[in-house]
C-alpha positions as CSV (number, residue, x, y, z in Angstrom):
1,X,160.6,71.8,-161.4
2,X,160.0,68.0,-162.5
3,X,161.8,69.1,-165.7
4,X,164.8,70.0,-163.9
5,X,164.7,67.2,-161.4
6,X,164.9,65.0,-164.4
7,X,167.6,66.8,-166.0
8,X,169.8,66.9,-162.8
9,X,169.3,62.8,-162.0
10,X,170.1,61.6,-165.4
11,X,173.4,64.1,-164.8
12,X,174.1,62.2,-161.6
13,X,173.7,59.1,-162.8
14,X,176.2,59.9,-165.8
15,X,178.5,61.4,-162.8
16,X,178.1,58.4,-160.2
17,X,178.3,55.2,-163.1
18,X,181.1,56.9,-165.4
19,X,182.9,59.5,-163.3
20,X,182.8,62.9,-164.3
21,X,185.9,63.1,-166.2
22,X,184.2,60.5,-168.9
23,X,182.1,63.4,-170.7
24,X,184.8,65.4,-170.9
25,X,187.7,63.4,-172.4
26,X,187.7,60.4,-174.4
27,X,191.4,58.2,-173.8
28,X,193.9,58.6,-176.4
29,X,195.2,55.0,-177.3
30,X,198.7,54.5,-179.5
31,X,197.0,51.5,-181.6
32,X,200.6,51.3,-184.1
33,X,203.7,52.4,-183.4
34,X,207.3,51.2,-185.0
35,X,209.0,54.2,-184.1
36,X,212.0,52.6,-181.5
37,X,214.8,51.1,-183.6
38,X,213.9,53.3,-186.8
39,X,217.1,53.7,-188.9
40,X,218.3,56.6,-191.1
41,X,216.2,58.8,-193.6
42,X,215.1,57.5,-196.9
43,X,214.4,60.5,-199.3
44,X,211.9,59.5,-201.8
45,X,210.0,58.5,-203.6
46,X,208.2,62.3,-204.0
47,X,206.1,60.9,-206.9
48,X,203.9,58.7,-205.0
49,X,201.7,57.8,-202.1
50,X,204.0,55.1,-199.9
51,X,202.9,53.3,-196.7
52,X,202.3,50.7,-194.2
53,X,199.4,48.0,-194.0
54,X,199.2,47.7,-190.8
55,X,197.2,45.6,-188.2
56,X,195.9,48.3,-185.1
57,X,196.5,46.6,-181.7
58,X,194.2,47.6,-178.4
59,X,190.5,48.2,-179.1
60,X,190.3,51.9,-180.2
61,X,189.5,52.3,-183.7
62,X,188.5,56.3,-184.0
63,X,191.5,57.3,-185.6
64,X,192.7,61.3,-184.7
65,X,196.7,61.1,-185.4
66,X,199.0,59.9,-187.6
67,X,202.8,60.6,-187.1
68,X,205.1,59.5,-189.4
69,X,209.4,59.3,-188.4
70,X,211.1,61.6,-190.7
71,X,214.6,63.2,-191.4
72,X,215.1,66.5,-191.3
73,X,218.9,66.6,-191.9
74,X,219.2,69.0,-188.6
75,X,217.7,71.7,-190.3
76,X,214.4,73.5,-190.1
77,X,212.6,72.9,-193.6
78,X,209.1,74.1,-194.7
79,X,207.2,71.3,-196.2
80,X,204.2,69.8,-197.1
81,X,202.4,66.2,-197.5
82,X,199.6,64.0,-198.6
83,X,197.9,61.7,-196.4
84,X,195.6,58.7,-197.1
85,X,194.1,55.6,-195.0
86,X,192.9,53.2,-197.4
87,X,191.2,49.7,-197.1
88,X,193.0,46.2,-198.0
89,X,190.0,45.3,-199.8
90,X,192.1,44.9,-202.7
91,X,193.1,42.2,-205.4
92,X,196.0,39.9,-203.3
93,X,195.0,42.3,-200.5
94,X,196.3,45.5,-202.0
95,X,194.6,49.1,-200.9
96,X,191.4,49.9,-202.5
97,X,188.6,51.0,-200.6
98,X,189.8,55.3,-199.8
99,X,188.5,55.9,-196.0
100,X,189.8,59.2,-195.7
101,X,192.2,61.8,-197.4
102,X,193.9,64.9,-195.9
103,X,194.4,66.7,-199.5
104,X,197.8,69.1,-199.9
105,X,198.9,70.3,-196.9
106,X,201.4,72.8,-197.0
107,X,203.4,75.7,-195.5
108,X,204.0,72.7,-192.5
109,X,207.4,73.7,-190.4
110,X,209.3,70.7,-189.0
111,X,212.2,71.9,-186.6
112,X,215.8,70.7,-186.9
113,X,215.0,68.7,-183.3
114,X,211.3,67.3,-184.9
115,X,211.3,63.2,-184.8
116,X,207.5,63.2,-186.6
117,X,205.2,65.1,-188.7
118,X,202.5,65.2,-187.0
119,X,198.7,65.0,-189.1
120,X,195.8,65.0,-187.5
121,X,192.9,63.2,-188.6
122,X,189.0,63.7,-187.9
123,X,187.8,61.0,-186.0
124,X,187.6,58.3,-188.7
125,X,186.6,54.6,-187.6
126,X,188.8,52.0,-189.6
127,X,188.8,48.2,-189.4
128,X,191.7,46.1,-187.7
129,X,193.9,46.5,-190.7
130,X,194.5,49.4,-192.9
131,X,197.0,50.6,-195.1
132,X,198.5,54.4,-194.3
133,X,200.5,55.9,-196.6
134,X,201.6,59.4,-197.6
135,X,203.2,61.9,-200.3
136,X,205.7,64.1,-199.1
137,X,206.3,66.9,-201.3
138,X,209.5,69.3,-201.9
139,X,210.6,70.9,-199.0
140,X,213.2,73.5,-198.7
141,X,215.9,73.9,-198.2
142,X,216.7,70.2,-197.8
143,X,214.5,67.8,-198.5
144,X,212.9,65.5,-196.1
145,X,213.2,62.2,-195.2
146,X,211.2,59.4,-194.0
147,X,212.6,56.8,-191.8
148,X,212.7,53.0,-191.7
149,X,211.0,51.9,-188.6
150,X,211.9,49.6,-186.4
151,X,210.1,46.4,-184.7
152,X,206.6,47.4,-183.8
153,X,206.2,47.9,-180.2
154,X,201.9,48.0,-180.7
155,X,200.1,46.5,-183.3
156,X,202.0,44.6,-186.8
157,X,203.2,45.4,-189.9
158,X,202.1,43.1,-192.6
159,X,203.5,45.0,-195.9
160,X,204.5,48.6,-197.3
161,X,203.1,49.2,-200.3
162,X,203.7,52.0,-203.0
163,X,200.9,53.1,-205.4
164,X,203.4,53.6,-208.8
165,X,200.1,54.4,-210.3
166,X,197.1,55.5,-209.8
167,X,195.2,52.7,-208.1
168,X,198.1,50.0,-208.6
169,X,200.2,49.2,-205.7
170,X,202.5,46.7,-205.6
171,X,204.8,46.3,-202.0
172,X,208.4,47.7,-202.0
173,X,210.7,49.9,-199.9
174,X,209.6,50.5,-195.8
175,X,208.1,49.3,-193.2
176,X,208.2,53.4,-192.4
177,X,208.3,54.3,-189.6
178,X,205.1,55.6,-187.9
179,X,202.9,55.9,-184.9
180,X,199.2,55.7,-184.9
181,X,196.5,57.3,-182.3
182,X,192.9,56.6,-181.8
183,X,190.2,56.7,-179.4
184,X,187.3,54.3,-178.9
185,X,184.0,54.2,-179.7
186,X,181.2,56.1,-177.6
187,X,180.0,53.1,-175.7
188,X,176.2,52.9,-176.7
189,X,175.0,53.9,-172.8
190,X,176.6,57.1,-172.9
191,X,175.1,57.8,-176.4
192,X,171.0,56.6,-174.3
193,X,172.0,59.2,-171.5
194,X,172.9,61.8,-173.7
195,X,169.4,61.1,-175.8
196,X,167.8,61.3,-172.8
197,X,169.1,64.7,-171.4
198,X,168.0,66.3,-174.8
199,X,164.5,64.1,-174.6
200,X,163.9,65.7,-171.2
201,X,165.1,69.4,-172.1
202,X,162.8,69.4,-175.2
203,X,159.9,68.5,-173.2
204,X,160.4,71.1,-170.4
205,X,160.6,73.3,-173.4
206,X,157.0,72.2,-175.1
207,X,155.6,72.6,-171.7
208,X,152.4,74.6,-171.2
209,X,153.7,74.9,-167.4
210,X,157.1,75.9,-168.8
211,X,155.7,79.4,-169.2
212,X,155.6,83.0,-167.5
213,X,153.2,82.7,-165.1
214,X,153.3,79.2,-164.5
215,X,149.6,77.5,-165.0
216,X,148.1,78.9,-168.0
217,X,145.1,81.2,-167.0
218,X,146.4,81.7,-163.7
219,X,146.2,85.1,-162.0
């Protein structure tokens, strides 16, 4: 009974300080977006990874979504693309450090009506500013486009960049237009309380009183 007391007052407290909608959802923050005022589709380069460096505005830094403005030419087209979020921890700034890669994905529908490709991305914390870029293979049976974006609405643009080999960029073509999404960090106390919970359950699992029969040796 102790066992569960303890359990259900760390719960309230969680509940009572937070709000009970905390545990369950995290806020989704738009930390870059240029996507208002993007002009017409650009259709190329195919051969190489092309992006914005980007500085992230608000205070969320878990990225989960990257959408990128593209073309489609009114038509449905089957697709696929190549996503990458590097660090400017490059000579002159340039990409270098590779924080996360989506590989090929393919077999991805975009409807005549779709404004962005969507790609969703695992939770990966980046610094302030980053550099996204992306492939976009052939697509049938047009091909598809990115397009220029327009004056940021969150966050900056501080150079697109296109790798013309591997691991040499130099900046050209862009900014692209694209909207970033992230959520922030766990803060610290939720991460204690949650320690806590699991301390206490682990306990009232080791103990000798946790048993059939209550006390041991009783009748």
């Amino acid at each position: 009974m102790k066992c569960l007391a303890r359990c259900l007052g760390i719960s309230m407290l969680l509940a009572s300080t937070f709000g009970t909608d905390t545990a369950r959802a995290i806020p989704l923050q738009v930390v870059f977006d240029n996507a208002t005022g993007a002009s017409g589709g650009i259709f190329g380069p195919g051969c190489c990874q092309v992006g914005n460096e980007v500085t992230l505005g608000g205070n969320a830094r878990r990225v989960v979504l990257l959408s990128w403005l593209v073309d489609s030419q009114d038509t449905e087209v089957t697709t696929g693309i190549e996503v990458r979020i590097y660090a400017n921890d490059g000579p002159g700034g340039a990409p270098d450090t590779l924080l996360w890669e989506s590989g090929l994905l393919t077999g991805i529908h975009v409807a005549a009506t779709d404004s962005f490709l969507d790609v969703a991305v695992p939770e990966i914390t980046v610094p302030d500013i980053v550099t996204v870029t992306s492939r976009i293979l052939d697509s049938t049976p047009v091909a598809l486009g990115r397009r220029d974006g327009g004056p940021p609405s969150v966050g900056s643009v501080n150079a697109s960049w296109v790798e013309s080999a591997p691991g040499e960029w130099h900046q050209g073509f862009g900014p692209w237009g694209m909207r970033i999404a992230a959520v922030p960090e766990t803060p610290t106390i939720l991460l204690m309380i949650a320690a806590g919970v699991l301390l206490v359950r682990l306990r009232c699992k080791r103990s000798p009183f946790n048993t059939r029969g209550g006390r041991p040796g009783a009748a």
